[in-house]
GUZABA-146345 format. One record per residue: residue number from 1; residue in one letter; x negated, y negated, z of N, C-alpha, C in turn. Coordinates in steps of 0.02 Angstrom, whole numbers. Layout:
BEGIN
NUM, A, X, Y, Z, X, Y, Z, X, Y, Z
...
//
This chain:
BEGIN
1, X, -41, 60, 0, 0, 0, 0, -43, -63, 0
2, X, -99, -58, 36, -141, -125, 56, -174, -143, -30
3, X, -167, -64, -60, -244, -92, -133, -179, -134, -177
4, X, -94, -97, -174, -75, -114, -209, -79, -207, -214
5, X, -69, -220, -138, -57, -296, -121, -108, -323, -151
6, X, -153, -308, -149, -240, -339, -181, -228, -339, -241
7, X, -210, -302, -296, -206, -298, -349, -151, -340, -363
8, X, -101, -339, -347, -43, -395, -367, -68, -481, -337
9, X, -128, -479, -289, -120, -536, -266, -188, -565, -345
10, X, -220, -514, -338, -265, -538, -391, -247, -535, -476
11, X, -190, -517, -487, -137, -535, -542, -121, -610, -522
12, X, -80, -623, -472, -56, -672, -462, -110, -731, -459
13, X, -180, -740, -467, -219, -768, -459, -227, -798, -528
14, X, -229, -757, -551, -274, -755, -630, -187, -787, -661
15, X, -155, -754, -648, -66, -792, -673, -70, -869, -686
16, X, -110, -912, -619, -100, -953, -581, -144, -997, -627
17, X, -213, -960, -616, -266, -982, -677, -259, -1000, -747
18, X, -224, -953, -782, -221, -967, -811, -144, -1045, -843
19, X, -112, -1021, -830, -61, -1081, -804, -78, -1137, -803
20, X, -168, -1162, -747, -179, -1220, -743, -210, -1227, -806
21, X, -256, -1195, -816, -314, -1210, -900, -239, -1222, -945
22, X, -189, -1198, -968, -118, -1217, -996, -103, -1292, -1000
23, X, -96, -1304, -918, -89, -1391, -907, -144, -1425, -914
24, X, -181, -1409, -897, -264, -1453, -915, -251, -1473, -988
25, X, -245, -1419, -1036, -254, -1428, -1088, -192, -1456, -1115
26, X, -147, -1479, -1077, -104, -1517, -1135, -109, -1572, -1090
27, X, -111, -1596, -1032, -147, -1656, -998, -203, -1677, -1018
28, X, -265, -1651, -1028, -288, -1680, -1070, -269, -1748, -1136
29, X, -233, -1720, -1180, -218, -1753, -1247, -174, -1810, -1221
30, X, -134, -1812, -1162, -88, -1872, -1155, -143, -1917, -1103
31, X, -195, -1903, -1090, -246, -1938, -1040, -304, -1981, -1081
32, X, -304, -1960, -1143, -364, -1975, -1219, -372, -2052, -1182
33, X, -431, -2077, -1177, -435, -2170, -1156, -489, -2174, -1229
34, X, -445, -2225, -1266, -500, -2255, -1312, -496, -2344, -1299
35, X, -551, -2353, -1335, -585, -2422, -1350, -572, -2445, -1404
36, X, -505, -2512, -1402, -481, -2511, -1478, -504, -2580, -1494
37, X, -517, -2546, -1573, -572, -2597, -1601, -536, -2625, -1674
38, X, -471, -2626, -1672, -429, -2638, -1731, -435, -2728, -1745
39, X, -439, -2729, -1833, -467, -2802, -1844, -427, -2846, -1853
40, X, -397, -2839, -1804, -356, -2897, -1824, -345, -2949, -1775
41, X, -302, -2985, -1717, -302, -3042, -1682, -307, -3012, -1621
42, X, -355, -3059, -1606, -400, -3058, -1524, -344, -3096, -1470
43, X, -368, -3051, -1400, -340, -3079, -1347, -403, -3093, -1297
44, X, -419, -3154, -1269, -489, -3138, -1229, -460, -3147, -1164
45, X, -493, -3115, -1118, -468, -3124, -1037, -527, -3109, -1008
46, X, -552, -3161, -967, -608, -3147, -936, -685, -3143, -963
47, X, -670, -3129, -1023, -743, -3147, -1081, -758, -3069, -1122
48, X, -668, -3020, -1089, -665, -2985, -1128, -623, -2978, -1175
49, X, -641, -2959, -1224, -589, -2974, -1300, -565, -2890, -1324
50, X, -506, -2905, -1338, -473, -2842, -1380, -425, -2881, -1431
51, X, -402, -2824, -1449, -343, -2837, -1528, -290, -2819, -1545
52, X, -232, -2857, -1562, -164, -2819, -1553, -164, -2847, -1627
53, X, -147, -2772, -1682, -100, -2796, -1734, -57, -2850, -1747
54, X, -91, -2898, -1800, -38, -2954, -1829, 26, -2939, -1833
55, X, 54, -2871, -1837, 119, -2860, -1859, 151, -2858, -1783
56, X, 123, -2865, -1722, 162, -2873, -1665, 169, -2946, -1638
57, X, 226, -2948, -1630, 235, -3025, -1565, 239, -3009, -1502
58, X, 236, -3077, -1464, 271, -3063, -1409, 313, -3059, -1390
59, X, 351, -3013, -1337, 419, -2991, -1316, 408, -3022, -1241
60, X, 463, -3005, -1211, 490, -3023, -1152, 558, -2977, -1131
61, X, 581, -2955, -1070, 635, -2904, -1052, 705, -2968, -1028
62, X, 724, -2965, -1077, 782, -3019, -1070, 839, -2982, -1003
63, X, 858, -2929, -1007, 877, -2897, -954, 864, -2832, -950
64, X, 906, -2784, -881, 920, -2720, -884, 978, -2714, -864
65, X, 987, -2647, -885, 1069, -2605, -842, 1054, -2558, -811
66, X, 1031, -2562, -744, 1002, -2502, -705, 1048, -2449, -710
67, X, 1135, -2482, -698, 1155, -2414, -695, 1169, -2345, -743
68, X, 1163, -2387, -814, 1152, -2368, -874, 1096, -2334, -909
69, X, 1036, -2376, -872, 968, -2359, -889, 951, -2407, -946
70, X, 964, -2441, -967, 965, -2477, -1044, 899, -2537, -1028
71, X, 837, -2558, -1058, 812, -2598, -1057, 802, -2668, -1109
72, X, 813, -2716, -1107, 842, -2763, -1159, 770, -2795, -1174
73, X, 750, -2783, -1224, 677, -2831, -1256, 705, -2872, -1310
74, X, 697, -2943, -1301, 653, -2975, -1352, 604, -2920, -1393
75, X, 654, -2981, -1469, 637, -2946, -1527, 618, -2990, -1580
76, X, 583, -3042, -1591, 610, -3104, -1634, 674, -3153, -1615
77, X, 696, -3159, -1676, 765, -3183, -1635, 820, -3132, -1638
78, X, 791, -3086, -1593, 824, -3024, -1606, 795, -2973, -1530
79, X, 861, -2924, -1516, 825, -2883, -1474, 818, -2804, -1476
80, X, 776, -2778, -1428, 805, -2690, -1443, 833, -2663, -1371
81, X, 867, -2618, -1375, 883, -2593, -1331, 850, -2540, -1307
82, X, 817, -2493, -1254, 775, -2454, -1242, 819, -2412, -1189
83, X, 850, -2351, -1201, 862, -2295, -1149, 815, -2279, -1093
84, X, 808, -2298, -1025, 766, -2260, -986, 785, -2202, -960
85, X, 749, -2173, -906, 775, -2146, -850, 804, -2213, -808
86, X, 857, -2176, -764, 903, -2255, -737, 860, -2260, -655
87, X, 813, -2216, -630, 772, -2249, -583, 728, -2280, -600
88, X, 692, -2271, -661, 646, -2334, -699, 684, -2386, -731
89, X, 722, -2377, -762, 784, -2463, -754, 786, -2477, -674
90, X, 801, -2458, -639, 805, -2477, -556, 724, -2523, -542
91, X, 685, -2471, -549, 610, -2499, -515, 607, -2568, -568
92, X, 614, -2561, -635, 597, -2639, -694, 660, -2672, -662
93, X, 720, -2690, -629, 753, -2728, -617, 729, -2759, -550
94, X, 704, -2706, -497, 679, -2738, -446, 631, -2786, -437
95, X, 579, -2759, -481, 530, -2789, -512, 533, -2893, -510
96, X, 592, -2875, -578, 601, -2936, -606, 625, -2981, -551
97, X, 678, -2962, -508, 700, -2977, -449, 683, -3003, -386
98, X, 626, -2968, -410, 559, -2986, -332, 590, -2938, -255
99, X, 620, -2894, -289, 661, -2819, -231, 576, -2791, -221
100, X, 593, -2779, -158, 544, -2706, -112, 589, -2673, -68
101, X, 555, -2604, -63, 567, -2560, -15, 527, -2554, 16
102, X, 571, -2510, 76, 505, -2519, 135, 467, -2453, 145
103, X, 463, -2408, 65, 434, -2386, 56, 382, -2393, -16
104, X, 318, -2395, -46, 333, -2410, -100, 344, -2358, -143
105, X, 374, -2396, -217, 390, -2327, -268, 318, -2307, -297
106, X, 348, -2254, -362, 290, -2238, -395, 250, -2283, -436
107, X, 270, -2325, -479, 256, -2388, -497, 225, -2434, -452
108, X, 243, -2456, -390, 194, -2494, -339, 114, -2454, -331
109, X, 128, -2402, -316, 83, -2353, -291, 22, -2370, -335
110, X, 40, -2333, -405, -8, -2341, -475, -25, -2398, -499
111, X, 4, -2450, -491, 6, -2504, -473, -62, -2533, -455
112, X, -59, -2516, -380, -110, -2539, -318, -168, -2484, -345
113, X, -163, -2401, -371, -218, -2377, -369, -280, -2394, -441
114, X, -223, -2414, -495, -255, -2443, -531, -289, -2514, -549
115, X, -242, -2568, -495, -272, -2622, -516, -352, -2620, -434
116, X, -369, -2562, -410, -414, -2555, -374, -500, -2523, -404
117, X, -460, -2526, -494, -540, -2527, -526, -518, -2553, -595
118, X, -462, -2596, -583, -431, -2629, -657, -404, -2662, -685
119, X, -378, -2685, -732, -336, -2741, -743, -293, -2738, -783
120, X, -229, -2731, -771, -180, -2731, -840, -167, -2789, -859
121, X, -193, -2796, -938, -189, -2858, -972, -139, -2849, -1029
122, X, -113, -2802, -1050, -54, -2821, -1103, -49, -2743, -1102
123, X, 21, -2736, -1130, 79, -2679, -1178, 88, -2684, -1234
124, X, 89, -2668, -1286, 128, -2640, -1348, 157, -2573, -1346
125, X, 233, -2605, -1376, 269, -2564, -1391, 264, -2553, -1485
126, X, 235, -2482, -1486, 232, -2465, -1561, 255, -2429, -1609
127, X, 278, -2398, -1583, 324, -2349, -1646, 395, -2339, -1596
128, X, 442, -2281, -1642, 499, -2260, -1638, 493, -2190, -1658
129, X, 510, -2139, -1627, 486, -2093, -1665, 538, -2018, -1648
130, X, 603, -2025, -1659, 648, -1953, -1631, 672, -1984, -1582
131, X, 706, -2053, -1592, 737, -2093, -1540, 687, -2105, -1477
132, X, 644, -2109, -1482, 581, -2118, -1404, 540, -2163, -1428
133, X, 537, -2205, -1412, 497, -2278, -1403, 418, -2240, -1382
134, X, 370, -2260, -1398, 297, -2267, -1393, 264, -2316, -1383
135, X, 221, -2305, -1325, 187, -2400, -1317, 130, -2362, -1295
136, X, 93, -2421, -1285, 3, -2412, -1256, -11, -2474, -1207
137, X, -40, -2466, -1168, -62, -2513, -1105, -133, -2525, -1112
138, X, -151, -2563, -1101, -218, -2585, -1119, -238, -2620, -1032
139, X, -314, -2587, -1009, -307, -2605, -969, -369, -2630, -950
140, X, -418, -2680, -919, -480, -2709, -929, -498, -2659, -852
141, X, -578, -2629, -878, -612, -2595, -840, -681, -2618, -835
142, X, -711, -2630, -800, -766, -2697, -813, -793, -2738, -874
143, X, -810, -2702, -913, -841, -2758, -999, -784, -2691, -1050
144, X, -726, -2680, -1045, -701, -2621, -1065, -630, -2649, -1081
145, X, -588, -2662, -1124, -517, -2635, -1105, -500, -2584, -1142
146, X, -455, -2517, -1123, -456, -2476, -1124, -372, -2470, -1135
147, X, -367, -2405, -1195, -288, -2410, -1212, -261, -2323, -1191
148, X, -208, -2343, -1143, -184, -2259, -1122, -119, -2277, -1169
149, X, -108, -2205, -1173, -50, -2210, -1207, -3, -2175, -1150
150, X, 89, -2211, -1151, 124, -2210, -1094, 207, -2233, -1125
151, X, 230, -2231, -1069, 316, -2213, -1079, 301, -2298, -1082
152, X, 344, -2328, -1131, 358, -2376, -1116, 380, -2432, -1049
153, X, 424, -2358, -1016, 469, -2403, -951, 401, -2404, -920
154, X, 371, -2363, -904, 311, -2356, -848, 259, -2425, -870
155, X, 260, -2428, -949, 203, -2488, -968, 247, -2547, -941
156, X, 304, -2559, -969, 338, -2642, -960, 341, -2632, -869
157, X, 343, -2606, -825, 350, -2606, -753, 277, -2615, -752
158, X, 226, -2599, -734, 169, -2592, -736, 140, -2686, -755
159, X, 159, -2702, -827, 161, -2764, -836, 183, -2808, -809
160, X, 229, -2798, -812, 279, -2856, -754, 239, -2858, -697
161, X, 234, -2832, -644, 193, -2814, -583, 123, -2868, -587
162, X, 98, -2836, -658, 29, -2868, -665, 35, -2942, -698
163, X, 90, -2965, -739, 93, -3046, -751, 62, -3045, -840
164, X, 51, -2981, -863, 30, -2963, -901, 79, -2951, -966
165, X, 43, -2993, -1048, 101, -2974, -1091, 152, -2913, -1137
166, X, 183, -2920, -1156, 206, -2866, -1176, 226, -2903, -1243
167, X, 183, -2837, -1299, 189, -2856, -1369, 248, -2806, -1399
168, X, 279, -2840, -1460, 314, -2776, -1501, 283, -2769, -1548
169, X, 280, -2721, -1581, 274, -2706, -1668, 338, -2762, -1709
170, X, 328, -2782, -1732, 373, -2831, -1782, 425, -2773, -1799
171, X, 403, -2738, -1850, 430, -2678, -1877, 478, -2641, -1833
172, X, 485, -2642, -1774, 537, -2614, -1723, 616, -2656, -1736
173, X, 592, -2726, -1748, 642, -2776, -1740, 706, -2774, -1783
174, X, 759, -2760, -1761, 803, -2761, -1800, 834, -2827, -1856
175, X, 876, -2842, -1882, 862, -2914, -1916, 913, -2960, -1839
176, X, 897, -3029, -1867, 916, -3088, -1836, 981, -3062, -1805
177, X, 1006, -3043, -1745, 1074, -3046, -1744, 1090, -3104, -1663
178, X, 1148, -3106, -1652, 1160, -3145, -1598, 1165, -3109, -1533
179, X, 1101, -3161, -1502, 1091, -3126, -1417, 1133, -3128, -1388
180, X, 1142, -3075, -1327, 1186, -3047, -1289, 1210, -3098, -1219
//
């Protein structure tokens, strides 16, 4: 009875093992940090310079509908609407609000652990792709800014927090219609 337990515990080991090398390896690819060197218009902060595609402006979160989840961007003279999860509409409304708890959320947290070797200096939001919005955060790491790629809600919360802009792709923008 005892070898059987050994043998199933050392199945269950290697189960376990392998499982993590599984997540490693697809954590990995959503963790990729590059150094973007695209030629087109400079942002300098601090005496460090990066580049956001001509084809993006700046946006701004005209509102949310926490209970909905819905996030409202500036779009031109135009806006988009963005589906969240409705506790990340919650945390971007608090945000804007100047709300705390007297615990903090996940967003505060990452927040504080990242701006403790960093700086978030801008968002773009860049594609559309199977109804899911795609953005990148760009974030200054000593002579470095550095682009993760991330859920949008998590980038525009993250921004907000930091005072930091948030670009669109032009190309997202729907035509001229009348704001809400």
């Amino acid at each position: 009875m005892v070898r059987v337990l050994e043998y199933f515990l050392i199945i269950l080991l290697i189960i376990n093992l392998l499982c993590f090398t599984i997540f490693l390896s697809i954590v990995k690819d959503a963790l990729v940090i590059r150094t973007y060197t695209a030629p087109n218009f400079t942002i300098s902060t601090a005496g460090v310079e990066f580049r956001i595609p001509t084809t993006y402006m700046e946006s701004h979160v005209i509102s949310v509908d926490a209970s909905k989840g819905i996030i409202y961007l500036s779009c031109g003279n135009s806006y988009i609407q963005m589906v969240v999860d409705i506790s990340q509409a919650i945390s971007i409304s608090n945000i804007l609000h100047n709300l705390t708890s007297a615990r903090p959320s996940t967003h505060d947290l990452f927040f504080k652990v990242l701006s403790s070797f960093g700086k978030v200096e801008a968002v773009t939001i860049d594609r559309i792709m199977n109804n899911t919005y795609y953005s990148t955060l760009y974030v200054k790491v000593g002579n470095d800014v550095r682009e993760f790629d991330s859920r949008p809600s998590d980038a525009i919360a993250l921004a907000l927090k930091a005072g930091a802009k948030i670009y669109i792709n032009s190309e997202l923008c729907p035509p001229s219609i009348t704001p809400f």
